[in-house]
Each structure stands twice: as C-alpha cells, then as structure tokens.
C-alpha positions as CSV (number, residue, x, y, z in Angstrom):
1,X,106.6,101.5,115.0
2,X,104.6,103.8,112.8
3,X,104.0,105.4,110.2
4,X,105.7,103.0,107.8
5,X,108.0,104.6,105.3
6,X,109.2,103.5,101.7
7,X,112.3,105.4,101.0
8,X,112.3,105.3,97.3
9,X,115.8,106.8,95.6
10,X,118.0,105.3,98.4
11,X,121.6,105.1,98.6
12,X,124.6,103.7,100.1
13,X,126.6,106.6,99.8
14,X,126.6,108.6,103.7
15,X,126.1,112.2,101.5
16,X,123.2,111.6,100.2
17,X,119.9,112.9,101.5
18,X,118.6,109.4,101.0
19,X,121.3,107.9,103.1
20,X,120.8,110.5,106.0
21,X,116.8,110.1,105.4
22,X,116.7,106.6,106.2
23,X,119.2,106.5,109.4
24,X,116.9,109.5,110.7
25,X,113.6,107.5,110.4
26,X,115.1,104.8,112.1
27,X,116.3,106.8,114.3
28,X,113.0,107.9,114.9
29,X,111.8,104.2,115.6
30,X,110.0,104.9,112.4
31,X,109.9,101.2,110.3
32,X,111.4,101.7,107.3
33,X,112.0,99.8,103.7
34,X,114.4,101.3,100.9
35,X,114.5,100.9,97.1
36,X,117.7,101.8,95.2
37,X,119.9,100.8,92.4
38,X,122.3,99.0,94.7
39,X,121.8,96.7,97.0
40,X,123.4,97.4,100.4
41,X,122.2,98.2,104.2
42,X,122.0,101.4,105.4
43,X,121.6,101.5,109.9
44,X,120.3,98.2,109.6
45,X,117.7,98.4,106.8
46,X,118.1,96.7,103.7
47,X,118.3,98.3,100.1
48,X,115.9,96.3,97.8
49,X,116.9,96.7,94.3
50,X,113.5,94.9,93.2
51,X,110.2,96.3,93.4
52,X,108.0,94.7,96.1
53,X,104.2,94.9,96.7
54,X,105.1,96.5,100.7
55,X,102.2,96.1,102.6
56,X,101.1,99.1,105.1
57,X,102.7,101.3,103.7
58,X,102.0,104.7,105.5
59,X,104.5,107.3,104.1
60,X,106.4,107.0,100.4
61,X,109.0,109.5,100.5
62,X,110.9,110.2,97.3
63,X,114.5,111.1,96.4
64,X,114.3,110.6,92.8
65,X,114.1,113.6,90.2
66,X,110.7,114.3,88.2
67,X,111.7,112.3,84.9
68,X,113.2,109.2,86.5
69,X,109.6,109.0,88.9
70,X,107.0,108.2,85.7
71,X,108.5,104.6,86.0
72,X,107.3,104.7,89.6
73,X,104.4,106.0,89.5
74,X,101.7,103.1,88.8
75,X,103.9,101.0,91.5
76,X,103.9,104.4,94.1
77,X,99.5,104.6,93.5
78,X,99.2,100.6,93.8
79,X,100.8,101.1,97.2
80,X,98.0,103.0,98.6
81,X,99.8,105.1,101.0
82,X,98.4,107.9,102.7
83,X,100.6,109.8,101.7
84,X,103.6,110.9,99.6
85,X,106.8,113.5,100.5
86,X,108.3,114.9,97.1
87,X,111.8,116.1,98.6
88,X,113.3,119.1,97.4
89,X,114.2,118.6,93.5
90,X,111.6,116.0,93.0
91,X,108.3,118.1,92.6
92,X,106.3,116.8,89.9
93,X,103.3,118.9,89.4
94,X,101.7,115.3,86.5
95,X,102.1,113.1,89.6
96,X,100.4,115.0,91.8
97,X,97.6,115.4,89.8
98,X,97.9,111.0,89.7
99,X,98.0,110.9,93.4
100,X,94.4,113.5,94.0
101,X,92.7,111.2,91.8
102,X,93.6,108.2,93.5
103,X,92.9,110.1,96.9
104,X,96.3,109.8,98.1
105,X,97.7,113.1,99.9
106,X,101.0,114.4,98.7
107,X,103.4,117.5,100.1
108,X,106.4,119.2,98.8
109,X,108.6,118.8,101.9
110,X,111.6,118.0,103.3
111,X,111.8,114.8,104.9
112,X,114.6,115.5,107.2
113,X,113.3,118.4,108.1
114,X,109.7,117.4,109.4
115,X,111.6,114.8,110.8
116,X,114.0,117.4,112.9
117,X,111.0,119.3,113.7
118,X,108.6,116.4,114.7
119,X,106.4,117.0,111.9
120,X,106.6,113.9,110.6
C-alpha cells in the first residue's frame, strides 16, 4: 500500500464525491482512513467520526467547503502530510498560505480524476 490517504468530508451516501473517492483509492490498493459526521463503512474502510492523530499520513484529500475547513486546519498541519488535494469547491486560498509555511505541498485537483488518470 502507498501513499496513505485521509479522506476528510466522507460520506455514506453512494453520490457523493467522497463516497466514490474512497471506493476508488481502495480500489487502487491505496490505504485509506475517512473522517465524517457519521459513522459507517464505505468498501471496507471505516468512517471515524473522531479526530485521530493518523500516523503516515501521505495524502489529506478534502471534501469539505472553505468555511467548514478552519476547524481542520491545525489538526490537517499536525498531520504532516506531504501533501494536500483541495477538490473542486473546497479551494481556500488562507489555508494554503498555512500549509507553504509549514512546508506542506497542496494542489487544487480532483481526486478522482488523478486517480482515473494515474496521477495520483
């Protein structure tokens, strides 16, 4: 497994981005650990509604709009990952500016995309 990805804004609903994000990673063989607002499984991979200190943590890739991420964001840095996938409708030009200082690469991207396209 690699490239270790926090999918942050999950849900159990099969429309969502989210939903279709995580089943593609592990898809991919790509381990994979959620955060949402409900607890559930989702191909196998559990929905913690609690945030946990994830260790090797590669990739964070979010699904949560610009105002709900500020809550994040001092959990997101602590993580140290290398880097962090702001999915369409979740830019946020403050955070970015966050993430340069701590070193910590970010792109505006679309996860299922570079996933379709083995760009992840």
């Amino acid at each position: 497994m690699i490239k270790k990805t926090l999918v942050i804004g999950a849900s159990l609903k099969s429309n969502r981005y989210s939903y279709l994000a995580v089943q593609k990673l592990v898809s991919k063989l790509i381990d994979v650990v959620a955060f949402g607002l409900r607890k559930g499984v989702v191909s196998g991979v559990e929905i913690d509604t609690t945030l946990i200190r994830y260790k090797n943590i590669h990739t964070v890739t979010l699904y949560l709009n610009p105002s709900r991420q500020k809550e994040y964001y001092d959990y997101i840095i602590a993580l140290n990952p290398e880097r962090v996938i702001f999915n369409p409708g979740t830019e946020n030009p403050e955070f970015y500016t966050l993430l340069m200082e701590k070193n910590i690469y970010y792109e505006e991207a679309c996860t299922l995309v570079l996933l379709s396209t083995n760009q992840y």
